[in-house]
MARLUM-622699 format. One record per atom (N, C-alpha, C): residue number from 1; residue in three letters; atom name; z, x, y. Coordinates in pm, 1 decimal, decimal comma. Atoms other than C-alpha are relative to their C-alpha. Example, Ala and Ser with C-alpha at 12.3 -4.5 7.8 and 13.67 -1.06 7.14 Angstrom:
  nr rest atom       up     east    north
   1  ALA    N      0,0     89,0   -119,0
   1  ALA   CA    780,0   1230,0   -450,0
   1  ALA    C      0,0     90,0    120,0
   2  SER    N     -6,0    -82,0   -119,0
   2  SER   CA    714,0   1367,0   -106,0
   2  SER    C     73,0    -77,0    109,0
***
This chain:
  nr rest atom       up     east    north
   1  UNK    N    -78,4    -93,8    -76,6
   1  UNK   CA  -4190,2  -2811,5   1937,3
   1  UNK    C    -24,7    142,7    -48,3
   2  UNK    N     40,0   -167,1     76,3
   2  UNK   CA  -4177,0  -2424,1   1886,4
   2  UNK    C     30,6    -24,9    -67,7
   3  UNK    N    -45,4    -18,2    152,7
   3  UNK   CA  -4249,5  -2332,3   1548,4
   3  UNK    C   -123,2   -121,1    -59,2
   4  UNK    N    112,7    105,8     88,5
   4  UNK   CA  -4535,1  -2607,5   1474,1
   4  UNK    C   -106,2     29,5    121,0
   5  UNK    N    162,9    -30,9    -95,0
   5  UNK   CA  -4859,4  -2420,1   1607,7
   5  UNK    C   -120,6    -45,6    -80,4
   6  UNK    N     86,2     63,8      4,5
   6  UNK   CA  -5152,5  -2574,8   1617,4
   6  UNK    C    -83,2    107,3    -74,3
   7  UNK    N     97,0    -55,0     29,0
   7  UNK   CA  -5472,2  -2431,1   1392,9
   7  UNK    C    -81,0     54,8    105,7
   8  UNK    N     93,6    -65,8    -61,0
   8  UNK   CA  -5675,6  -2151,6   1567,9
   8  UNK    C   -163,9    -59,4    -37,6
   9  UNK    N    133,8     24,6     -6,1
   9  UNK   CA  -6026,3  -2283,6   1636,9
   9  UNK    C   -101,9     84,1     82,8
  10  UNK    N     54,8   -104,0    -49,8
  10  UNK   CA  -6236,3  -2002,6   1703,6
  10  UNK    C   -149,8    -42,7     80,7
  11  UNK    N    109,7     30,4    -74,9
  11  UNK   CA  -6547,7  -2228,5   1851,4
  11  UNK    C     92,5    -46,3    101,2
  12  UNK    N    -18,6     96,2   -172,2
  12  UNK   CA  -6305,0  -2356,8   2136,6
  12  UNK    C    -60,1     50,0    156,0
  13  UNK    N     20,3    -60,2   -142,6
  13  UNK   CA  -6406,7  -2330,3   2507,5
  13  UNK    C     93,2     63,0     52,5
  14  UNK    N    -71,6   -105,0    -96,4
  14  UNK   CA  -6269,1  -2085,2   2714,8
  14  UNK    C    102,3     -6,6     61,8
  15  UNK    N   -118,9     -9,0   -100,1
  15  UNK   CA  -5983,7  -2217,9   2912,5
  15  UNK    C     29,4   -199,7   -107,4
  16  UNK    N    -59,0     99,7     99,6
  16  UNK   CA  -5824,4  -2486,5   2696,6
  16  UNK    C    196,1     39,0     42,8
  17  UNK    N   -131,6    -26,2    -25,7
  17  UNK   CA  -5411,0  -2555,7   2756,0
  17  UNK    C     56,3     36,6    -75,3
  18  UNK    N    -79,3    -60,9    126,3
  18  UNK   CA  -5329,2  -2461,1   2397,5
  18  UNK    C    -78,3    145,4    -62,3
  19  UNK    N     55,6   -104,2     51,9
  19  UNK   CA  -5542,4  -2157,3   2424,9
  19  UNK    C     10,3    131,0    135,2
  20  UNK    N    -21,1    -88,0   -149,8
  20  UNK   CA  -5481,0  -1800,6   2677,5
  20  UNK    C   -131,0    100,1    -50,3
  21  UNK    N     47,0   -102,9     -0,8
  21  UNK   CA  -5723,9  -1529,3   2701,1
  21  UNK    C     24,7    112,5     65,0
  22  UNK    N    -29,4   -133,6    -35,3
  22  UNK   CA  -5662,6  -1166,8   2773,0
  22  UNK    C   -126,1    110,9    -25,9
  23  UNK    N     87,1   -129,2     -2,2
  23  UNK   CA  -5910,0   -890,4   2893,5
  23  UNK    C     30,8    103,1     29,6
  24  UNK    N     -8,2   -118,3    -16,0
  24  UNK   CA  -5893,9   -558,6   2964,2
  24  UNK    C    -58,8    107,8    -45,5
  25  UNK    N     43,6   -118,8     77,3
  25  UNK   CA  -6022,3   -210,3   2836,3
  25  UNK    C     16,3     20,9   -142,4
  26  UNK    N    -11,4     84,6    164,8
  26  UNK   CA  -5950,7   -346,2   2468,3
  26  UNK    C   -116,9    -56,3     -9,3
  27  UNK    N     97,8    121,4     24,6
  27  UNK   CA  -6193,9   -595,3   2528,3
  27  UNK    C     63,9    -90,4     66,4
  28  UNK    N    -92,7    160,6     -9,8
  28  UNK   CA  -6068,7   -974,3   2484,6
  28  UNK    C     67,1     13,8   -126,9
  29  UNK    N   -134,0     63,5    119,4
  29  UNK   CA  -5789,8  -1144,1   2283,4
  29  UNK    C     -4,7    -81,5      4,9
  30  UNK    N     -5,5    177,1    -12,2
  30  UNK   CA  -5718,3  -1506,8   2228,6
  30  UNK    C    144,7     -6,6    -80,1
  31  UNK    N   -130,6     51,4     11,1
  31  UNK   CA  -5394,3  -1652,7   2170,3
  31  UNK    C      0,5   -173,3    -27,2
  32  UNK    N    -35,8    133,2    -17,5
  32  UNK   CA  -5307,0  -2007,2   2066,5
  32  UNK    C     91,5     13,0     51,0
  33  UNK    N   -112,4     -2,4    -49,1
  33  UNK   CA  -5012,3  -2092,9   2280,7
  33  UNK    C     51,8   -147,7     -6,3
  34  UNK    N    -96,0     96,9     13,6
  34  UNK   CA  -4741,6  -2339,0   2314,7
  34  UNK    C     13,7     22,1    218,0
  35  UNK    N    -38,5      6,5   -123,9
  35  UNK   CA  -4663,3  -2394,6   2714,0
  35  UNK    C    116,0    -28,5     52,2
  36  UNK    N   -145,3      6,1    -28,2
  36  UNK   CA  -4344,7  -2352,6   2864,0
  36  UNK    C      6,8    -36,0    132,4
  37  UNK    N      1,1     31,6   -115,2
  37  UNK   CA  -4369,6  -2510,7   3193,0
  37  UNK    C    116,1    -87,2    101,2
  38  UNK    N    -80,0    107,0    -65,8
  38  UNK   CA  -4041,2  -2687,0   3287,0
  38  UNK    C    116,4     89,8    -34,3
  39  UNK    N   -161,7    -53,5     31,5
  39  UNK   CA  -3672,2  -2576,4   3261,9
  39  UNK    C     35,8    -12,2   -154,9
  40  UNK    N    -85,2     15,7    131,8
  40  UNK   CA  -3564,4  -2717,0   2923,9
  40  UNK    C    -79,2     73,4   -119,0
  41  UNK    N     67,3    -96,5     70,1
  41  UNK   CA  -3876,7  -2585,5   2756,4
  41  UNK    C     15,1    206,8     41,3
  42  UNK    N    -17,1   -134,7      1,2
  42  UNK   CA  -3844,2  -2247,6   2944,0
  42  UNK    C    115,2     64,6    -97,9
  43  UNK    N   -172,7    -23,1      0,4
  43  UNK   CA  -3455,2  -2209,8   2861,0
  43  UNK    C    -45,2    -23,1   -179,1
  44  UNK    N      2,9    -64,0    189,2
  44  UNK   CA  -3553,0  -2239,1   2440,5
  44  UNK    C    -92,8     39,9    -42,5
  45  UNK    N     86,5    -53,4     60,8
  45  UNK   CA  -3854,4  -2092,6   2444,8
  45  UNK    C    -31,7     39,2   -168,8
  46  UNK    N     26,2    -28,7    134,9
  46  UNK   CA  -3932,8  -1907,6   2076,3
  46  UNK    C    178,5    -17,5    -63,2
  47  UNK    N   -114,5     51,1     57,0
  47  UNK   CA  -3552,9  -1981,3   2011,1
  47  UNK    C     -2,8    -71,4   -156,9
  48  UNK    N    -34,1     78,2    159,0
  48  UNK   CA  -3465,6  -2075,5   1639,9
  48  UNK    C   -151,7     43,9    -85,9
  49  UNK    N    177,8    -32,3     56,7
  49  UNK   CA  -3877,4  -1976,3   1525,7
  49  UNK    C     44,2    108,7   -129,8
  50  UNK    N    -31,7    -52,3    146,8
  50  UNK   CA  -3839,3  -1847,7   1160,9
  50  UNK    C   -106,0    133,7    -20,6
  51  UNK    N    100,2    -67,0     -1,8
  51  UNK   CA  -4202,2  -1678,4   1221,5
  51  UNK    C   -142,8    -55,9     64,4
  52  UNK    N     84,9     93,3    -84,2
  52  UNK   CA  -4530,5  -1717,6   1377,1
  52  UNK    C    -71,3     88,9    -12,3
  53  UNK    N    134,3    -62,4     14,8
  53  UNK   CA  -4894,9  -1665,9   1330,0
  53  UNK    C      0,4    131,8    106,8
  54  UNK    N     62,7    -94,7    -93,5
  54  UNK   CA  -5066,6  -1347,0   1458,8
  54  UNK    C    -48,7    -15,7    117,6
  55  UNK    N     57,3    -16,5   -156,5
  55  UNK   CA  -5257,4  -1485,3   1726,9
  55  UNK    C     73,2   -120,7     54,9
  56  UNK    N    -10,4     62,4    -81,9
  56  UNK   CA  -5050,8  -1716,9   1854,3
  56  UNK    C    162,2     45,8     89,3
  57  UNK    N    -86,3    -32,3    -89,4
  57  UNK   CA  -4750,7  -1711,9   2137,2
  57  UNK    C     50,7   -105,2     63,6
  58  UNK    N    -41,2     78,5   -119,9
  58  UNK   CA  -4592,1  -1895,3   2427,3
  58  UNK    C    -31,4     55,7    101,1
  59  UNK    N      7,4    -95,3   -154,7
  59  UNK   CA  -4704,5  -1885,7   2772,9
  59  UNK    C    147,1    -63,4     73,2
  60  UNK    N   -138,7    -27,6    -97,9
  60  UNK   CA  -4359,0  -1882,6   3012,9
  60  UNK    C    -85,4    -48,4    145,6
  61  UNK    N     46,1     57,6   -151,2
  61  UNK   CA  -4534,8  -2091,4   3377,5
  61  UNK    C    104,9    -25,5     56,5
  62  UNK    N    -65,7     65,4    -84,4
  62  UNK   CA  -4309,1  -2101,8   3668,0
  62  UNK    C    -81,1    -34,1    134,3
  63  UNK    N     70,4     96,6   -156,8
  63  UNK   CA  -4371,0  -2324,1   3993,4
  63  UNK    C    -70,7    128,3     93,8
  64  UNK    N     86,6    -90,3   -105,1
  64  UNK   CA  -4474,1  -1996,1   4201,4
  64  UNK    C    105,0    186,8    -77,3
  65  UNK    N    -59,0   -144,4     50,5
  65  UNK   CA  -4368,2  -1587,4   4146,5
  65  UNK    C    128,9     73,6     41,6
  66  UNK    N   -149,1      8,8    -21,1
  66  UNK   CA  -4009,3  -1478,0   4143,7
  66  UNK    C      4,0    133,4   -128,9
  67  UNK    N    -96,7    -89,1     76,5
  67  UNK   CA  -3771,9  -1217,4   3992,3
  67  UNK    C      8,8    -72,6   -133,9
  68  UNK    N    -42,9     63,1    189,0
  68  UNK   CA  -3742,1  -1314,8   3603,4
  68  UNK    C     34,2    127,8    -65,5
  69  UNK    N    -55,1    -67,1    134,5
  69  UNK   CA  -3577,0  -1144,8   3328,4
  69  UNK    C     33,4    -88,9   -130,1
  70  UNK    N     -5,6     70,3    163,4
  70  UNK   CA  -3588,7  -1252,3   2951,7
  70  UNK    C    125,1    105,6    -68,8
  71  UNK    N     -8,9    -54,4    114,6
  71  UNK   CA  -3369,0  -1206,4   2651,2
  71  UNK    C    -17,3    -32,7   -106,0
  72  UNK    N     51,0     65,4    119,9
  72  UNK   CA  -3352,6  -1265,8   2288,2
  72  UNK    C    101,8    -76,1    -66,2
  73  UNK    N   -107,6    124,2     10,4
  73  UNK   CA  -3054,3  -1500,0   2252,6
  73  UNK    C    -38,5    -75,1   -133,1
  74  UNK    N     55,4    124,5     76,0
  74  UNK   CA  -3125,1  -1726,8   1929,2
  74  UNK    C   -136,2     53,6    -12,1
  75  UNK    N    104,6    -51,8      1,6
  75  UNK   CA  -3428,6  -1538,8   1896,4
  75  UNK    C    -25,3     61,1   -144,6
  76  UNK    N    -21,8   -141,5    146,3
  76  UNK   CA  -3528,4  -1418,2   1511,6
  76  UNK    C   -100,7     53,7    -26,6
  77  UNK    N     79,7   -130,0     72,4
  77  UNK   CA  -3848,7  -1228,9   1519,9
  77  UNK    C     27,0     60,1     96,4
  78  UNK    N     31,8    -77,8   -123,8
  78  UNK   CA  -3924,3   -899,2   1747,7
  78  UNK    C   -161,6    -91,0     85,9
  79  UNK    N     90,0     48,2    -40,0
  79  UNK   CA  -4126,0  -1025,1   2013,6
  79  UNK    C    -89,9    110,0     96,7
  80  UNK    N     71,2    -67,6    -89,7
  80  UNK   CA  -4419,1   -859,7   2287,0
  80  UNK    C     75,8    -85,3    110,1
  81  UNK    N    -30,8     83,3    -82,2
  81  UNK   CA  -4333,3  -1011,5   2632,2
  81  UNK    C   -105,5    109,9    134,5
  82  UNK    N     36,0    -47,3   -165,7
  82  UNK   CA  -4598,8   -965,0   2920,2
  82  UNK    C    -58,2    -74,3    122,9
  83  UNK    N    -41,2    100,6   -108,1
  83  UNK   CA  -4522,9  -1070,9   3242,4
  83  UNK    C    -92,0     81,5     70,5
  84  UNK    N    135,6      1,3    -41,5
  84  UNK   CA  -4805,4  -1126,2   3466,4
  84  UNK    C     26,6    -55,3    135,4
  85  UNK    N    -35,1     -1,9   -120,1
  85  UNK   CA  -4799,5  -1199,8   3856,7
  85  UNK    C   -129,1   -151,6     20,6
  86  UNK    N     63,7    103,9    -13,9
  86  UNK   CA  -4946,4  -1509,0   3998,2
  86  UNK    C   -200,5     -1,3    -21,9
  87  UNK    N    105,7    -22,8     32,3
  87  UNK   CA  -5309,9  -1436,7   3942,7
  87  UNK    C    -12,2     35,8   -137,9
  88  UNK    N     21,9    -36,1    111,2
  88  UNK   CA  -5271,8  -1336,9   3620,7
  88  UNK    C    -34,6    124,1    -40,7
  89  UNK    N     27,8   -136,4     20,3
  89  UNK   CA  -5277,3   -992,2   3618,7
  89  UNK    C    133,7     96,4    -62,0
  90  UNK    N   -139,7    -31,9     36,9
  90  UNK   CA  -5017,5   -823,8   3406,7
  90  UNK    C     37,7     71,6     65,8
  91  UNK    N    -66,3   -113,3    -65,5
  91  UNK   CA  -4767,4   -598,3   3567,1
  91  UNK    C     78,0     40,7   -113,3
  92  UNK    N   -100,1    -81,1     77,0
  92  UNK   CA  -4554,5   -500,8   3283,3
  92  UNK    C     23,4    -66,5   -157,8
  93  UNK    N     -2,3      8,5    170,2
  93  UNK   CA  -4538,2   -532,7   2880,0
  93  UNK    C    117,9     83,1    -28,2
  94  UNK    N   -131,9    -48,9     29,2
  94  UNK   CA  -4218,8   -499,7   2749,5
  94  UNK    C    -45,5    -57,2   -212,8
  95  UNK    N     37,6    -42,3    135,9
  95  UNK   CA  -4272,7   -393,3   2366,4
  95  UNK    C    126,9    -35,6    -77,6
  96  UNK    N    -70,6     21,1    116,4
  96  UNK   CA  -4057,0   -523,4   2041,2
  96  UNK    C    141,9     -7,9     21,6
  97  UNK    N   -126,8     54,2    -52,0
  97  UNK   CA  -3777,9   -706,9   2204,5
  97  UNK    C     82,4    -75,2   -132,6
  98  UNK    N    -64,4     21,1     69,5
  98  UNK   CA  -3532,4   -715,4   1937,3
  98  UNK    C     64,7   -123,5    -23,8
  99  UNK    N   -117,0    107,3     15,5
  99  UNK   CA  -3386,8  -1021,7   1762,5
  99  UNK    C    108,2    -14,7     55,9
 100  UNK    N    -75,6     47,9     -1,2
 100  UNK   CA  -3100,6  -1173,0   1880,4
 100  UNK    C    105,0     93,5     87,4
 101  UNK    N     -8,9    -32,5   -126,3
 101  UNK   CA  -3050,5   -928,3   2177,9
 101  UNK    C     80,5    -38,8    117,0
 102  UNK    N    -16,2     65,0   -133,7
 102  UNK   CA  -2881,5  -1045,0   2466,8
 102  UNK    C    -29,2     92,7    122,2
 103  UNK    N     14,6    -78,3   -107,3
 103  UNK   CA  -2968,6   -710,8   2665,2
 103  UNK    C   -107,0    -86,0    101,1
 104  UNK    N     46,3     42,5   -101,4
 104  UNK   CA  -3136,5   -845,3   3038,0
 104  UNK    C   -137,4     94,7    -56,0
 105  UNK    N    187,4   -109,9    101,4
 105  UNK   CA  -3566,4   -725,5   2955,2
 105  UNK    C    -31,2    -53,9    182,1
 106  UNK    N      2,9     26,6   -112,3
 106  UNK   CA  -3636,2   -741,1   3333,7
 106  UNK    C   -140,1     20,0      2,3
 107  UNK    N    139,8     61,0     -6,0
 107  UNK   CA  -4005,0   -877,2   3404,1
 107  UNK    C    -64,0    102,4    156,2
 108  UNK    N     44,1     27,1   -165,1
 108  UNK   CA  -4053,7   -785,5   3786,4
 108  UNK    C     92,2    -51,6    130,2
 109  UNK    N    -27,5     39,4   -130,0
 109  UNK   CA  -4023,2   -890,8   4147,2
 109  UNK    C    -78,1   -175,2      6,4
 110  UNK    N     58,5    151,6    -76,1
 110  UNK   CA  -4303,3  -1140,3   4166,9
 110  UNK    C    -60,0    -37,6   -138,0
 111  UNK    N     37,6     -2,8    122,3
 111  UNK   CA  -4378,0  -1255,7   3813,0
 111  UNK    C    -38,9   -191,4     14,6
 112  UNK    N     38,0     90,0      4,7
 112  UNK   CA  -4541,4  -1600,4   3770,8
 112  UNK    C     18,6    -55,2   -160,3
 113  UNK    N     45,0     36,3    124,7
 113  UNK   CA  -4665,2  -1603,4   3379,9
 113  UNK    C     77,0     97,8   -112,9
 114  UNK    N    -61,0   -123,7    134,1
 114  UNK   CA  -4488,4  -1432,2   3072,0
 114  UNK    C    -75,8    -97,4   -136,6
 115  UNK    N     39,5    -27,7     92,3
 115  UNK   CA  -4659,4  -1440,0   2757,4
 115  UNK    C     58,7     35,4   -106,3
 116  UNK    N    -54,9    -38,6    114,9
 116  UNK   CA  -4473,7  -1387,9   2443,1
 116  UNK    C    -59,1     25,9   -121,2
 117  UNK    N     47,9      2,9     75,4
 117  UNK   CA  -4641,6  -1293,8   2162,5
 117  UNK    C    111,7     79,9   -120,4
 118  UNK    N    -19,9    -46,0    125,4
 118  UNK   CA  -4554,0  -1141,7   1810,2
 118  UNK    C     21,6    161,4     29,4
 119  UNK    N    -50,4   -119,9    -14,4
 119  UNK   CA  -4350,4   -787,8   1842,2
 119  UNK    C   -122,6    111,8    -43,0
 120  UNK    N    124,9    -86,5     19,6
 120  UNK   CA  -4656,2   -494,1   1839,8
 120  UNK    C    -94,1    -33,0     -5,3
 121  UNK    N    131,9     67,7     25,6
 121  UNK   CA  -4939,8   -723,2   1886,0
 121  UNK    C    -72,1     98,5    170,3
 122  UNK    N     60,6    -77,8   -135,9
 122  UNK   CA  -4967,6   -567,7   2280,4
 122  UNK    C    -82,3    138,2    -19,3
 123  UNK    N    -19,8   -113,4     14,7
 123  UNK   CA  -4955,8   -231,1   2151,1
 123  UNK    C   -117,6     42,6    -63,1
 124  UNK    N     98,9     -4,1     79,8
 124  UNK   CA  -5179,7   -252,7   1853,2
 124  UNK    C   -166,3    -68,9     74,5
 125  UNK    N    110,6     14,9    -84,1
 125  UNK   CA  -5435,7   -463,0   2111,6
 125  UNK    C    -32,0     74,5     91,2
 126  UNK    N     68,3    -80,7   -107,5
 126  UNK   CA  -5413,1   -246,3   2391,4
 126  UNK    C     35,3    -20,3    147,5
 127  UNK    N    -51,8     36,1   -115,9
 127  UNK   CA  -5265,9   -481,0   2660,4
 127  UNK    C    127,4     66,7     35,8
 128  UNK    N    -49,3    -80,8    -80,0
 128  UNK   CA  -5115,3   -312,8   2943,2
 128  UNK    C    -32,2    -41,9    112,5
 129  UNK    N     48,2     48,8   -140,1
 129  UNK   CA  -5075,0   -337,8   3316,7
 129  UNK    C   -120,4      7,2     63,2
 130  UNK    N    154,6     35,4    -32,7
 130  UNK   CA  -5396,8   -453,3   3466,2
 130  UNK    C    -78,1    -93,6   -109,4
 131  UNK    N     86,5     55,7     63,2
 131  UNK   CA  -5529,1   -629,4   3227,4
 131  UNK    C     43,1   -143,3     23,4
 132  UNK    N     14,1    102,5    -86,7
 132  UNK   CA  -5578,3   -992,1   3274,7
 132  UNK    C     14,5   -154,7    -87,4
 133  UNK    N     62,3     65,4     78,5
 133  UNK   CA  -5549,8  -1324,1   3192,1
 133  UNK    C    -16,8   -136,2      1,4
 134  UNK    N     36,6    178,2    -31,8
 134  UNK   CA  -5686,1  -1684,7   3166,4
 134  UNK    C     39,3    -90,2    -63,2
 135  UNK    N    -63,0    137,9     36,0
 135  UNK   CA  -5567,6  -2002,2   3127,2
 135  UNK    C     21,8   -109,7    116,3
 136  UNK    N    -38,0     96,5   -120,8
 136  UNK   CA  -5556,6  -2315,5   3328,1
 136  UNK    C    144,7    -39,9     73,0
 137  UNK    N    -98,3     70,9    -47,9
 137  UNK   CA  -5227,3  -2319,3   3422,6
 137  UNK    C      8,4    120,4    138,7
 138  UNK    N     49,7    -90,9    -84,8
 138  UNK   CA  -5330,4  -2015,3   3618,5
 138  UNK    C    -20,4    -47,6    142,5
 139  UNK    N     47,3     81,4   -188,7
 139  UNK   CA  -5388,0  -2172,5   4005,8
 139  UNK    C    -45,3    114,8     73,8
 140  UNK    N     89,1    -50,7    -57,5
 140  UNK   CA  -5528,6  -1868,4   4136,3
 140  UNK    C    -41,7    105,6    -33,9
 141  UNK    N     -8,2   -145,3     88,5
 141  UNK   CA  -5622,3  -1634,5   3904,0
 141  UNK    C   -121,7    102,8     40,5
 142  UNK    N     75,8    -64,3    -45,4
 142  UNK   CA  -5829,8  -1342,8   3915,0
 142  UNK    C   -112,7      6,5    -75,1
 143  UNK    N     77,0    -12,6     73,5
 143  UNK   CA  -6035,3  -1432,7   3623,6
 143  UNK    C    -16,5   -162,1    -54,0
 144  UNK    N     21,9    130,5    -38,2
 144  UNK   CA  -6155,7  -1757,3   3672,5
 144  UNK    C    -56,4    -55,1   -173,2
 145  UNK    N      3,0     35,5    118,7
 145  UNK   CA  -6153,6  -2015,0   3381,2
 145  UNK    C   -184,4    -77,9     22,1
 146  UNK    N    146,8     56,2    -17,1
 146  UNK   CA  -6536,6  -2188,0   3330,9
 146  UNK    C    -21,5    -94,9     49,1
***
């Protein structure tokens, strides 16, 4: 469950379910992730997580793109959070969402994918709206997995 991430394997292929990629005017990034694809996993996401590697995160998948807002409820590091529109194209990075928070962190209109990573990892990489990103859970993305 969150909180027991898997070893980064830097020979993996490209579109793997425990792995996201992110491009943009940075370059690339890689992320191990955890997948949040259902209600009970969405609803405790990084909840209770003591700490967590550099490159890794949670991706946030809902069934199609919708209004979302996150907070940090039960939450104890600062986190990144960027929410990405059904193709996978970010629309908005919301920067060092404070522990244990309950303020509403409002994502969007049509938001598909959120991304959580490690509080200043966006910032210090570079990701920002437009930039992009892959993973198979993606169904019609704009940056097609191999």
């Amino acid at each position: 469950m969150a909180g027991d991430f898997p070893p980064v394997d830097p020979t993996a292929p490209a579109c793997r379910e425990d792995t996201i990629l992110l491009r943009g005017d940075f370059g690339k990034a890689r992320f191990s992730v955890q997948v949040a694809d259902d209600g009970p996993k969405r609803a405790r996401g990084l909840m209770h997580v003591k700490s967590m590697p550099p490159s890794f995160g949670m991706l946030f998948v809902y069934p199609s793109a919708r209004p979302v807002s996150f907070w940090m409820k039960n939450t104890l590091i600062p986190l990144d959070m960027i929410f990405a529109d059904q193709h996978g194209v970010v629309q908005r990075v919301h920067s060092m969402a404070q522990p244990r928070d309950l303020t509403q962190i409002p994502g969007g209109d049509s938001i598909q994918y959120v991304l959580e990573i490690n509080g200043g990892m966006a910032n210090m990489l570079g990701i920002k709206p437009g930039s992009q990103m892959r993973h198979p859970a993606i169904s019609d993305p704009s940056w097609r997995c191999n």
